[in-house]
C-alpha positions in Angstrom: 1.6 143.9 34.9 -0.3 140.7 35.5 1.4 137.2 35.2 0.8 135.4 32.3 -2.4 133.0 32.0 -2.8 130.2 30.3 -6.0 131.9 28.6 -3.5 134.8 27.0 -0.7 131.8 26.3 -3.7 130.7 23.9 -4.8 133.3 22.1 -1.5 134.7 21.5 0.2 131.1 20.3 -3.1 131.7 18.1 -1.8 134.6 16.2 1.2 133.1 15.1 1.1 129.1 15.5 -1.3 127.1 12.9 0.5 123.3 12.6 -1.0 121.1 14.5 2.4 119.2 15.8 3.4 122.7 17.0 0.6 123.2 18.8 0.6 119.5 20.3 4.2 120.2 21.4 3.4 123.2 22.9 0.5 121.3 24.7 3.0 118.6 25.8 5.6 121.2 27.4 2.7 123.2 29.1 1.5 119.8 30.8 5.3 118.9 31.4 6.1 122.8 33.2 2.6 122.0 35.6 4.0 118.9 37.1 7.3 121.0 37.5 6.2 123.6 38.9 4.6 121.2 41.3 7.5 119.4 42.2 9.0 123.1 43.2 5.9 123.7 45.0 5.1 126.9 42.1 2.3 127.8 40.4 1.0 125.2 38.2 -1.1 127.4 36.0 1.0 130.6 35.3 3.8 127.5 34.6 1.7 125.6 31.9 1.1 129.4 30.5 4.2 130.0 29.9 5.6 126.3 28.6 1.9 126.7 25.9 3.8 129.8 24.6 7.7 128.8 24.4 7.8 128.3 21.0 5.8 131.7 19.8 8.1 132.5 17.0 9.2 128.9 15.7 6.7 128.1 12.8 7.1 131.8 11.6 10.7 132.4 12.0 11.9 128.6 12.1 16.1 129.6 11.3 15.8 133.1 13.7 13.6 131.1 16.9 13.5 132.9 19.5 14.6 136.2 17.8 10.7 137.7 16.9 9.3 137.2 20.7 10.7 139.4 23.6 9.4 142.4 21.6 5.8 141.3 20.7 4.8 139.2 23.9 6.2 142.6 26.1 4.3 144.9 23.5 0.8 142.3 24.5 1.7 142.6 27.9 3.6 139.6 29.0 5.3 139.5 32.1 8.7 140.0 32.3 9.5 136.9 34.4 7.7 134.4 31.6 9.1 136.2 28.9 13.0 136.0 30.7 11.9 132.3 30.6 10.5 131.6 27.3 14.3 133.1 25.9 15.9 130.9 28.5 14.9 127.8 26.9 16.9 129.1 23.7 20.3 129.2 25.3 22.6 128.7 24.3 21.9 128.4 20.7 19.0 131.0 19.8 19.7 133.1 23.1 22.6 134.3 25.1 19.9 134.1 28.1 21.1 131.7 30.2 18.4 129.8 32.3 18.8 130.8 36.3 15.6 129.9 38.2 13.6 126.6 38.2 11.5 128.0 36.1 14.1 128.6 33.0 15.9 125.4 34.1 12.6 123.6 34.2 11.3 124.9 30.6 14.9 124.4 29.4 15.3 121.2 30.5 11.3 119.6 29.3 11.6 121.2 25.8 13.2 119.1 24.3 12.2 115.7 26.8 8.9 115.8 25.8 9.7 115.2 22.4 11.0 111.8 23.3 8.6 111.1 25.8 5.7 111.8 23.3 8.0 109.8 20.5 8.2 106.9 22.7 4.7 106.8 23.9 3.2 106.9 20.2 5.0 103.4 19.7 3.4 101.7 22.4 -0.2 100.0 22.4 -1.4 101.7 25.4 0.4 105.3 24.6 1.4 106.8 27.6 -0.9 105.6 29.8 1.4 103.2 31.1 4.7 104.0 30.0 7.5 103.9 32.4 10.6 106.0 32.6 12.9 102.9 32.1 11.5 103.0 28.5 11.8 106.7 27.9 15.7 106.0 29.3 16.1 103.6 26.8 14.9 105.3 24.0 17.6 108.3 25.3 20.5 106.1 24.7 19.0 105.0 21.0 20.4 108.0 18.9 18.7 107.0 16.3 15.2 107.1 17.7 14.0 110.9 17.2 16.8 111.5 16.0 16.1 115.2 16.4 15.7 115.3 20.1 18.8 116.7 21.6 19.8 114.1 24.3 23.0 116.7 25.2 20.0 119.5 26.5 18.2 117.1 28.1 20.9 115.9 30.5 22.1 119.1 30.3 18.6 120.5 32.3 18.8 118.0 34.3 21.8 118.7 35.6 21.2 122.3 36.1 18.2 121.1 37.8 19.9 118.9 40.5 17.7 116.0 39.1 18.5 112.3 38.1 17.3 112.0 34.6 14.9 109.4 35.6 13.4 111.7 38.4 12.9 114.3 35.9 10.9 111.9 32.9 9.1 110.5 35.4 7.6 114.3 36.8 6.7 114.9 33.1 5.6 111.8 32.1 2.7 112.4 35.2 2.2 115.5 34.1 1.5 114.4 30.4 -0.8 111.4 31.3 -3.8 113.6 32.3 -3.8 115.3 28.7 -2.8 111.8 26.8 -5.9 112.4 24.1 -5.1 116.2 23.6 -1.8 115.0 23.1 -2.4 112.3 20.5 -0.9 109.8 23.1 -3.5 107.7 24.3 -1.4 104.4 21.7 -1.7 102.3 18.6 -4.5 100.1 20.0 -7.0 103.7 20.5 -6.4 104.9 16.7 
């Protein structure tokens, strides 16, 4: 079985993924997983493959995520390791798959980081061009600023990951930045 490519992370997010802040999530934690995997010195593309196709199941099965993937992505031929990874990034709430390599601790931990990095970034003129991980930090400690993003799973990552929470915004702010217009990040002064 061949590893997973961002190519097949495309077409099968395709099948089952039509909301366009889904997709651009799934966007922002494939560009996030690239700059991780570089940081571990891994394989940027298979990576970004498998962070495009985390969320396979969520807009279809929004209250059971994570429970409609291992068998369709095994039965299209995804590799074992990506798929170990994409339920990984569930635990411990969806999945009792608890993340082990960098790769599940990596996805794990940029899930839900990129929400607030991509929250943050939308307020600012120049987007995320030049935003700095002091901002993103301070935008953690404001609970009420996305709300929804759970700070506990972020630091939570980070930890697993041996990483400062700074050291680990700033890796996926960098790896955002190239992909700021795909993203919808490029700031209030380009819309």
């Amino acid at each position: 079985m061949e590893k997973l490519t961002q190519e097949k992370s495309r077409e099968l997010l395709a099948t089952t993924t039509t909301e366009a802040h889904l997709m651009q999530h799934a966007l922002a934690v494939s560009a996030a997983m690239g700059a991780m995997a570089k940081h571990f010195g891994e394989d940027e593309a298979y990576w970004m493959a498998i962070g495009l196709l985390h969320d396979y199941d969520y807009e279809q099965h929004p209250d059971e995520h994570l429970k409609h993937t291992e068998a369709p992505l095994t039965a299209a031929g995804v590799d074992a390791e990506a798929v170990r990874a994409i339920l990984a990034h569930g635990w411990p709430e969806c999945t009792d798959v608890k993340p082990e390599t960098n790769l599940e601790k990596s996805l794990f931990a940029v899930d839900e980081l990129t929400g607030l990095i991509s929250a943050t970034a939308k307020m600012r003129p120049n987007g995320i061009a030049d935003l700095e991980p002091k901002s993103v930090k301070k935008k953690f400690k404001d609970k009420h600023f996305a709300a929804k993003v759970d700070r506990e799973i972020i630091s939570q990552g980070a930890e697993m990951l041996g990483m400062e929470l700074g050291e680990l915004i700033t890796i996926c702010i960098d790896g955002m930045k190239p992909h700021a217009a795909e993203l919808d990040l490029l700031g209030t002064e380009a819309s």
